[in-house]
KEVEX-862212 format. One line per field, with one value per residue (C-alpha): chain; residue number from 0; x, y, z; residue in one letter. Coordinates in steps of 0.25 Angstrom, whole numbers, padded with zeros to 4 digits. Layout:
N
mido: c(A;...)
bado: c(NUM;...)
x: c(X;...)
y: c(Y;...)
z: c(Z;...)
tortor: c(a;...)
//
This chain:
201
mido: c(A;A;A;A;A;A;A;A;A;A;A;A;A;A;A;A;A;A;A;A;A;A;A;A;A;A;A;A;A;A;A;A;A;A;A;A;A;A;A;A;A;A;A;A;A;A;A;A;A;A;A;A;A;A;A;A;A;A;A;A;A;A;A;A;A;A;A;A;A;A;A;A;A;A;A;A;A;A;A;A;A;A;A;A;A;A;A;A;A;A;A;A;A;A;A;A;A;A;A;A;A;A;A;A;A;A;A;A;A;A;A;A;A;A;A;A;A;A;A;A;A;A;A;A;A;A;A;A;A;A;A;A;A;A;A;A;A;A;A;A;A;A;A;A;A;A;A;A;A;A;A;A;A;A;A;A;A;A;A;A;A;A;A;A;A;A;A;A;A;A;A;A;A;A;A;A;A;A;A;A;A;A;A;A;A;A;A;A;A;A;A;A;A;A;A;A;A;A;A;A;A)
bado: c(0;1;2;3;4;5;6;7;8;9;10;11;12;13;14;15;16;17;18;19;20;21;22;23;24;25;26;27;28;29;30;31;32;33;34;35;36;37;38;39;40;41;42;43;44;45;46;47;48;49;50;51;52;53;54;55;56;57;58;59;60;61;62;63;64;65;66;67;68;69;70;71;72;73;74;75;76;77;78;79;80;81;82;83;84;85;86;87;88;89;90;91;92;93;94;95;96;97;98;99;100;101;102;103;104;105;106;107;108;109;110;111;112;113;114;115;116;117;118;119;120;121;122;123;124;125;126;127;128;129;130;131;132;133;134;135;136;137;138;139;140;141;142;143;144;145;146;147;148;149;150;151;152;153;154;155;156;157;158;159;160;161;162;163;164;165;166;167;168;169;170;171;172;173;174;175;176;177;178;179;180;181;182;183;184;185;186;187;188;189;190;191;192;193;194;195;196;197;198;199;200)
x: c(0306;0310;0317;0332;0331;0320;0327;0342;0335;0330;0343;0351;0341;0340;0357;0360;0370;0372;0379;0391;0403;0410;0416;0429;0428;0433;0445;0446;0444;0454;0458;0447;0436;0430;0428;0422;0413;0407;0401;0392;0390;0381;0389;0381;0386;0401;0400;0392;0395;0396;0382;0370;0367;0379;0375;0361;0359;0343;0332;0324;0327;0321;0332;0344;0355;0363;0377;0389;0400;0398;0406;0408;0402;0391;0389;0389;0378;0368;0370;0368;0356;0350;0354;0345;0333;0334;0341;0328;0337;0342;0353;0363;0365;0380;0386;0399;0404;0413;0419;0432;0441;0444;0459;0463;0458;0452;0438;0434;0424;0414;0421;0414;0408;0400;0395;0394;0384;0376;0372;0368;0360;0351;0358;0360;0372;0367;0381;0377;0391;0392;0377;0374;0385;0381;0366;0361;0350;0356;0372;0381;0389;0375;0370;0382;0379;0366;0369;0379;0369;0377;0371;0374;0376;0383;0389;0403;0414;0411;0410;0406;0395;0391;0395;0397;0404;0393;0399;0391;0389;0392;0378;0382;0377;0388;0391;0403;0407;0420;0426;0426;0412;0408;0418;0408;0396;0402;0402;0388;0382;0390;0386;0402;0406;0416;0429;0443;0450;0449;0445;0456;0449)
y: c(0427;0426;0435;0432;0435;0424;0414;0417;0416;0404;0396;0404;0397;0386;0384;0389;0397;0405;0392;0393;0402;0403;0417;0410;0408;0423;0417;0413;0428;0434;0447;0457;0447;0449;0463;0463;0452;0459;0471;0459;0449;0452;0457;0445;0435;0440;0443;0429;0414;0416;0408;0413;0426;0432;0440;0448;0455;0453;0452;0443;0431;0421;0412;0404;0398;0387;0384;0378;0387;0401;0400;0412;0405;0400;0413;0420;0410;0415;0428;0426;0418;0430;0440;0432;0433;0448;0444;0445;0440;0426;0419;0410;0401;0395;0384;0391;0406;0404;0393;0385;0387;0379;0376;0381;0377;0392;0399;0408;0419;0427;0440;0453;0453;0443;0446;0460;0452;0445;0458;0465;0454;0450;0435;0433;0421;0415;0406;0393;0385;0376;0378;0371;0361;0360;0359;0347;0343;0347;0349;0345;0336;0329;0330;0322;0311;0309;0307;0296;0291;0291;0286;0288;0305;0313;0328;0331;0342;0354;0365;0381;0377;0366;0350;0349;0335;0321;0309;0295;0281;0276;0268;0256;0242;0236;0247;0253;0258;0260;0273;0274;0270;0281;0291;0287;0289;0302;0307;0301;0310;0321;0319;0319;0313;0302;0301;0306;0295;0281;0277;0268;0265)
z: c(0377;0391;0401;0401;0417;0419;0410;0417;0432;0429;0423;0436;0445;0437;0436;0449;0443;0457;0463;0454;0451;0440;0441;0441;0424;0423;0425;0411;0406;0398;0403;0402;0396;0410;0407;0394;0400;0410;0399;0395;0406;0417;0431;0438;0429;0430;0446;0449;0446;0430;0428;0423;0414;0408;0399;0400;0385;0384;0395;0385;0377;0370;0365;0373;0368;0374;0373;0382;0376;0371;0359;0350;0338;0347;0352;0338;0333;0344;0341;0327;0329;0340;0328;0320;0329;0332;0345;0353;0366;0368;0379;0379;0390;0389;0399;0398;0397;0386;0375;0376;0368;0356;0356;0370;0385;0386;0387;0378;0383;0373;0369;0368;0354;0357;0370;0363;0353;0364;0370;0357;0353;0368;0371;0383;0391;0403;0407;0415;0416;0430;0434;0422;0424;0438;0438;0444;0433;0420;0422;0410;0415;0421;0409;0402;0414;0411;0395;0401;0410;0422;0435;0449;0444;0456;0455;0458;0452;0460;0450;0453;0463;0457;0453;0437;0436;0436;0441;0438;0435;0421;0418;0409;0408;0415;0425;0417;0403;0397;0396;0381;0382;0390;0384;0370;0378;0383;0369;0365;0374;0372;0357;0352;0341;0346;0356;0354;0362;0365;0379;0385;0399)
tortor: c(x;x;x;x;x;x;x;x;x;x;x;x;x;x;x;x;x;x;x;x;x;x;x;x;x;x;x;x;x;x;x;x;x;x;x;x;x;x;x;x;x;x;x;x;x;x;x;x;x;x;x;x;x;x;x;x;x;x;x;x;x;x;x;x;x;x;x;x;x;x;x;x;x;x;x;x;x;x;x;x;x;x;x;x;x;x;x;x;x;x;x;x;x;x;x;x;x;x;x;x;x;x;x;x;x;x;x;x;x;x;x;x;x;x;x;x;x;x;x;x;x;x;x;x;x;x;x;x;x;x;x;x;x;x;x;x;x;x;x;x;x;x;x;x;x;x;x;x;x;x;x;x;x;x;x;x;x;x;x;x;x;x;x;x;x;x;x;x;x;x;x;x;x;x;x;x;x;x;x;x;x;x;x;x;x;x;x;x;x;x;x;x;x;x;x;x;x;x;x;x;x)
//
């Protein structure tokens, strides 16, 4: 068991998440879905850079959850398995605030019976989006260019305070690789069954 405040001061620290701002994602709201957000979320959360602790249901935990996108069937399996336990306070810490949309180019935010469940059942969200894509030592996208083994790494694509994108050198026997090849060896490390096209460069 360990204090949700220790734990969450740490990651802060850890993510810098007082460098970035991402109260521009409100944006994307439905009418009125900022309203019932703010009966759940903490006021710091929705008046600051929208990273970090959003929702403070339990001072204790002992369990966290990982996940990128907060599905509602990802969501309902925590709460199942935190039912199962007697709910004795665990976390989530998500990458974003919300899932993507199956068949449309749109966000779907966590409606209120589930944010109602995560209360009544002591799990707590801490939200780490562009200070995780951002951080110098274990980004996404430097981890991706590690997988590929690129050399020569340097940081670009300003990004809410930070720099998300990697730019570096292919490392091949040669010095170059097609783009079919690498396209392959994108979706080896990203552990995908296969391509959907051809390469043609």
């Amino acid at each position: 068991m360990i204090a949700q405040a220790a734990l969450t001061s740490k990651l802060d620290k850890y993510f810098d998440i007082a460098a970035f701002d991402e109260h521009d994602t409100r944006r994307f709201f439905t009418a009125g879905y900022e309203s019932t957000l703010r009966r759940y979320a903490l006021a710091s959360f929705l008046d600051g850079g929208w990273n970090g602790l959003l929702l403070d249901n339990t001072p204790q935990i002992d369990r966290v959850y990982l996940v990128v996108f907060p599905s509602p069937q990802v969501l309902d399996t925590i709460i199942a398995r935190e039912v199962e336990r007697g709910a004795p306070g665990a976390m989530i810490f998500s990458h974003h605030l919300f899932d993507l949309a199956e068949n449309a180019p749109a966000m779907e935010f966590v409606q209120e019976p589930i944010l109602q469940e995560l209360r009544e059942h002591h799990i707590n969200w801490y939200v780490c989006h562009s200070p995780l894509d951002c951080h110098d030592t274990i980004s996404t996208s430097g981890a991706l260019a590690d997988a590929l083994k690129l050399k020569n790494q340097t940081r670009f694509a300003p990004y809410h305070g930070g720099k998300a994108g990697i730019v570096g050198t292919v490392s091949a026997p040669n010095g170059t690789v097609g783009f079919h090849e690498f396209c392959k060896k994108v979706a080896e490390v990203n552990e995908l069954p296969g391509l959907r096209y051809q390469g043609i460069r």
